[in-house]
C-alpha positions as CSV (number, residue, x, y, z in Angstrom):
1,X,-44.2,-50.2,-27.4
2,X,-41.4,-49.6,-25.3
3,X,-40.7,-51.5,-22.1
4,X,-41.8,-49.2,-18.8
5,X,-38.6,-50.5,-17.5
6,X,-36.3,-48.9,-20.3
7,X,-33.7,-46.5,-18.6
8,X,-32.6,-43.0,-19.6
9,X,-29.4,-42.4,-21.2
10,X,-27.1,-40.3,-18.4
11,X,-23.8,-40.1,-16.5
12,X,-23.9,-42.6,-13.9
13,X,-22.1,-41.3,-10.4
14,X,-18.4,-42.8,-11.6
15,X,-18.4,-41.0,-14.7
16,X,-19.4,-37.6,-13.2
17,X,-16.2,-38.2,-10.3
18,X,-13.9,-38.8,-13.2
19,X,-15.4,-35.5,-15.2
20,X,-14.9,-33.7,-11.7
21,X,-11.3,-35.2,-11.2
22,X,-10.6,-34.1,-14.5
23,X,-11.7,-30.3,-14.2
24,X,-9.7,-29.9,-10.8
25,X,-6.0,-31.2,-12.5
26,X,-7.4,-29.0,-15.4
27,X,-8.1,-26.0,-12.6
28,X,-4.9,-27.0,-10.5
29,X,-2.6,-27.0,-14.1
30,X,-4.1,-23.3,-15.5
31,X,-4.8,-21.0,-12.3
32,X,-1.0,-20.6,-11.8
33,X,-0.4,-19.8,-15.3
34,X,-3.3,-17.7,-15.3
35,X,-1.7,-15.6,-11.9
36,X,1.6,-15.5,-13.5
37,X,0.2,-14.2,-16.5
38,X,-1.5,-11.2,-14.8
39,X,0.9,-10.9,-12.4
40,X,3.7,-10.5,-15.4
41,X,1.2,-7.7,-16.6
42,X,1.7,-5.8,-13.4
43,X,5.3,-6.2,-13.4
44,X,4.8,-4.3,-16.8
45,X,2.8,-1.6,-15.4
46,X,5.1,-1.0,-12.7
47,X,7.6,-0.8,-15.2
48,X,5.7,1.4,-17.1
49,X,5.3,3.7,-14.0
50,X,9.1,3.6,-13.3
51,X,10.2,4.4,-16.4
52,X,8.0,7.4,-16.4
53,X,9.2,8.1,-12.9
54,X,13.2,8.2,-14.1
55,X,11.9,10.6,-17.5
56,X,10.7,13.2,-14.7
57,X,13.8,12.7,-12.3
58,X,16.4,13.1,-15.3
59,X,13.9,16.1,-16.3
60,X,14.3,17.7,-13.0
61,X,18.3,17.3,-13.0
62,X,18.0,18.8,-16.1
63,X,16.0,21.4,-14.4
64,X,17.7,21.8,-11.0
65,X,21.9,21.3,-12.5
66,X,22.2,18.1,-12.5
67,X,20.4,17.0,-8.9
68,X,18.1,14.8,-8.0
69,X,15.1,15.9,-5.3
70,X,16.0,14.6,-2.0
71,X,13.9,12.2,-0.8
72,X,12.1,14.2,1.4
73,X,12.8,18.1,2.6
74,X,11.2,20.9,4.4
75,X,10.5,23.9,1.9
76,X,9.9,26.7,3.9
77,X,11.2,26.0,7.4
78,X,7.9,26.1,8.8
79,X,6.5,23.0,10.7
80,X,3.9,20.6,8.5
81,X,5.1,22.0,4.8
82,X,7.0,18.9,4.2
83,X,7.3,18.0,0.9
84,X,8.5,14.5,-0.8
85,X,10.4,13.6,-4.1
86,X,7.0,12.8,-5.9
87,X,5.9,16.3,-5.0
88,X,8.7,18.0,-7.0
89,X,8.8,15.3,-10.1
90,X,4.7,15.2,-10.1
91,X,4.5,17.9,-12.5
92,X,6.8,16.7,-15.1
93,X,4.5,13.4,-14.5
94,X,1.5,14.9,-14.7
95,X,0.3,14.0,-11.3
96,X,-0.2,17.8,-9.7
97,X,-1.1,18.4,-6.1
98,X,-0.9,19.8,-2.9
99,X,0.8,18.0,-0.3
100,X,-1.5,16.4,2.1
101,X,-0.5,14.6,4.9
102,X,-3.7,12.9,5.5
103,X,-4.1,11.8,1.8
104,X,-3.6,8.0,1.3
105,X,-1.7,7.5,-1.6
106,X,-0.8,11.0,-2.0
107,X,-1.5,10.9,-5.7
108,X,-4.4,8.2,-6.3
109,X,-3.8,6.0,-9.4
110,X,-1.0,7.3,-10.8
111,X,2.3,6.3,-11.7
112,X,3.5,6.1,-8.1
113,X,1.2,3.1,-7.3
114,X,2.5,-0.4,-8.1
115,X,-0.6,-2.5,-9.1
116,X,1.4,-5.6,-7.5
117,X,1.1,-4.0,-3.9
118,X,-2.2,-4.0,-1.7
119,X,-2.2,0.0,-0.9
120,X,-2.4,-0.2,2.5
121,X,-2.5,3.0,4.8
122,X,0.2,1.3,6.9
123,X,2.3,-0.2,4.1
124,X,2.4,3.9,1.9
125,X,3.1,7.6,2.9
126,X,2.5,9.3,-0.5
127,X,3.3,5.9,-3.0
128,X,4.5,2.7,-3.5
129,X,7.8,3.9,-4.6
130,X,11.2,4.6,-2.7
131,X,14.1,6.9,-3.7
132,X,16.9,6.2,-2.3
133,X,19.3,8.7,-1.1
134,X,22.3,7.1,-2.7
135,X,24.9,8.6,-0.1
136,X,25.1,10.4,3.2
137,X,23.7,13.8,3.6
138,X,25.9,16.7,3.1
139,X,26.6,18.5,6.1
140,X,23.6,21.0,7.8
141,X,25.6,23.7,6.6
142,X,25.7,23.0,2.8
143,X,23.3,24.9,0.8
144,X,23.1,21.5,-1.6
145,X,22.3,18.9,1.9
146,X,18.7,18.3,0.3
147,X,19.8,17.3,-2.9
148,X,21.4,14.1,-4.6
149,X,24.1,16.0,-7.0
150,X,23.9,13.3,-9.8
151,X,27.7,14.2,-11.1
152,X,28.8,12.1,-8.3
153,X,27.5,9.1,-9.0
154,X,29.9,7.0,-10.7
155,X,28.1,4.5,-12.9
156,X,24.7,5.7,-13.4
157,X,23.7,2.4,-15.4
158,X,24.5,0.3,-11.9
159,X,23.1,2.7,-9.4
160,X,19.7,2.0,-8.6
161,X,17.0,5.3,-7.6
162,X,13.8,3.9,-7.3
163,X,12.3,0.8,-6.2
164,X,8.9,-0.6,-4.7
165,X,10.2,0.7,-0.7
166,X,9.1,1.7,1.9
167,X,8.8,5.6,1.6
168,X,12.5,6.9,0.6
169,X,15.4,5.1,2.5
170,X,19.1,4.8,2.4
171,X,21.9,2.8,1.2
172,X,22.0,0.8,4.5
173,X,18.3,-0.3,4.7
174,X,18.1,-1.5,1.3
175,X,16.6,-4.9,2.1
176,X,13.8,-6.7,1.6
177,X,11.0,-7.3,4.1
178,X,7.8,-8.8,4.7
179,X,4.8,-6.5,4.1
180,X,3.7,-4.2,7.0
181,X,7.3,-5.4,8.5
182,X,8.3,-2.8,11.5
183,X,10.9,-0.2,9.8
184,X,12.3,1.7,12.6
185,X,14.0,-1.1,14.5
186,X,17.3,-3.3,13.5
187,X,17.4,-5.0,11.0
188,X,16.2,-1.9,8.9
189,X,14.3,-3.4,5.6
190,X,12.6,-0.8,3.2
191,X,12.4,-3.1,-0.2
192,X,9.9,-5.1,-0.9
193,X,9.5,-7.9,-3.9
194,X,6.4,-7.2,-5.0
195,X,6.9,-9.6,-8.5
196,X,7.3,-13.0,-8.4
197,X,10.4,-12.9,-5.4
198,X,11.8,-10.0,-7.5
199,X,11.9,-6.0,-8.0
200,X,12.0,-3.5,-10.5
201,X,14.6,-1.0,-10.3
202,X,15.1,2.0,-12.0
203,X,18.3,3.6,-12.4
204,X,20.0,6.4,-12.3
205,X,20.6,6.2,-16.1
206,X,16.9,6.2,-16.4
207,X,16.5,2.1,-17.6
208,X,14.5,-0.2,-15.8
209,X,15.5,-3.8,-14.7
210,X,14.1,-7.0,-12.5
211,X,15.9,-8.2,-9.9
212,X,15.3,-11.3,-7.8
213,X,15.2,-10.9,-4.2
214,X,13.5,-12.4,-1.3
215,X,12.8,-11.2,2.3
216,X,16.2,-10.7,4.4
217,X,18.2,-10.2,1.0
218,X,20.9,-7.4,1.3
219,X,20.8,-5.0,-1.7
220,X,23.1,-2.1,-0.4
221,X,25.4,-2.8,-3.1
222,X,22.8,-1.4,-5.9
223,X,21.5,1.5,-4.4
224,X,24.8,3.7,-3.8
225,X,26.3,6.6,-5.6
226,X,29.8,4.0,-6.3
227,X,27.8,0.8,-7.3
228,X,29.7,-0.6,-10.1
């Protein structure tokens, strides 16, 4: 008959620490490969998206002899018809629409949203995606001052288009800032490095490449017509 002192068989309070100690290294070793893991899967999707992107910009050049939309242009003249880049490349993506200025993205999960950015109302105008305009307007009076005329660019395969920016932007304010960093005052920074301190740019060749980067870096050299 067994003894009414006999005791149960069970973790005693040392053995459960050392079980718990051994879960949170476990936890502390796996959750960063686990977030580098998804976040290298949105890195993919956003290059996904920009390589789709650069298929409808080399589509419209082929379109519209040889130019690229401008970053953003009045159609008609007439106050509040404003139209983007992603509004004249949407239909060779798919993504069809009328422009609304309200609308937050302007085209809801499509290839202009970068999974690695938190689509804030203050961060996007139509997308997460920039185009740069390469080079200085042409003068007011040049039928062709909308338009990126892509004969001029020198080494397509270096110049970078597209990025994860600030609405569209120029040469000069290609540099990285913090998210929902003020824009209109000096320094001017439009990029942001939405994967893992890096970007993806596409380029005017149509490829798409990472680049590291972190906040204050100057990338002016990449995104003119001349880049080398």
């Amino acid at each position: 008959m067994p003894s009414q002192f006999t005791r149960e068989k069970g973790f005693t309070l040392i053995e459960l620490l050392v079980v718990i100690a051994i879960i949170a290294i476990l936890a502390s070793i796996l959750f960063p490969v686990f977030g580098k893991a998804r976040e290298k899967a949105r890195q993919t999707t956003c290059t996904s998206n920009l390589k789709q992107i650069g298929t409808a910009l080399l589509m419209y050049a082929q379109d519209y002899d040889e130019f690229f939309p401008t970053p953003a242009y009045n159609a008609s003249g007439t106050a509040g018809t404003n139209r983007y880049w992603q509004d004249l490349v949407a239909v060779y993506i798919g993504a069809k629409g009328k422009y609304d200025a309200s609308a937050n993205p302007r085209y809801p999960n499509t290839v202009f949203d970068c999974p690695s950015l938190d689509p804030s109302p203050v961060e996007r105008a139509i997308g997460d995606y920039g185009l740069c305009q390469l080079f200085a307007p042409l003068p007011s009076s040049d039928p062709a001052r909308n338009f990126i005329d892509t004969r001029n660019i020198k080494n397509p395969a270096a110049a970078g288009a597209v990025t994860e920016a600030r609405d569209s932007f120029a040469y000069t304010a290609a540099k990285i800032g913090a998210v929902d960093e003020q824009w209109t005052s000096s320094p001017y920074r439009f990029l942001r490095n939405a994967h893992s301190e890096g970007i993806n740019i596409l380029y005017c060749d149509g490829h798409v490449g990472w680049k590291r980067a972190v906040i204050g870096d100057d990338l002016q050299a990449v995104f003119r017509y001349d880049a080398k």
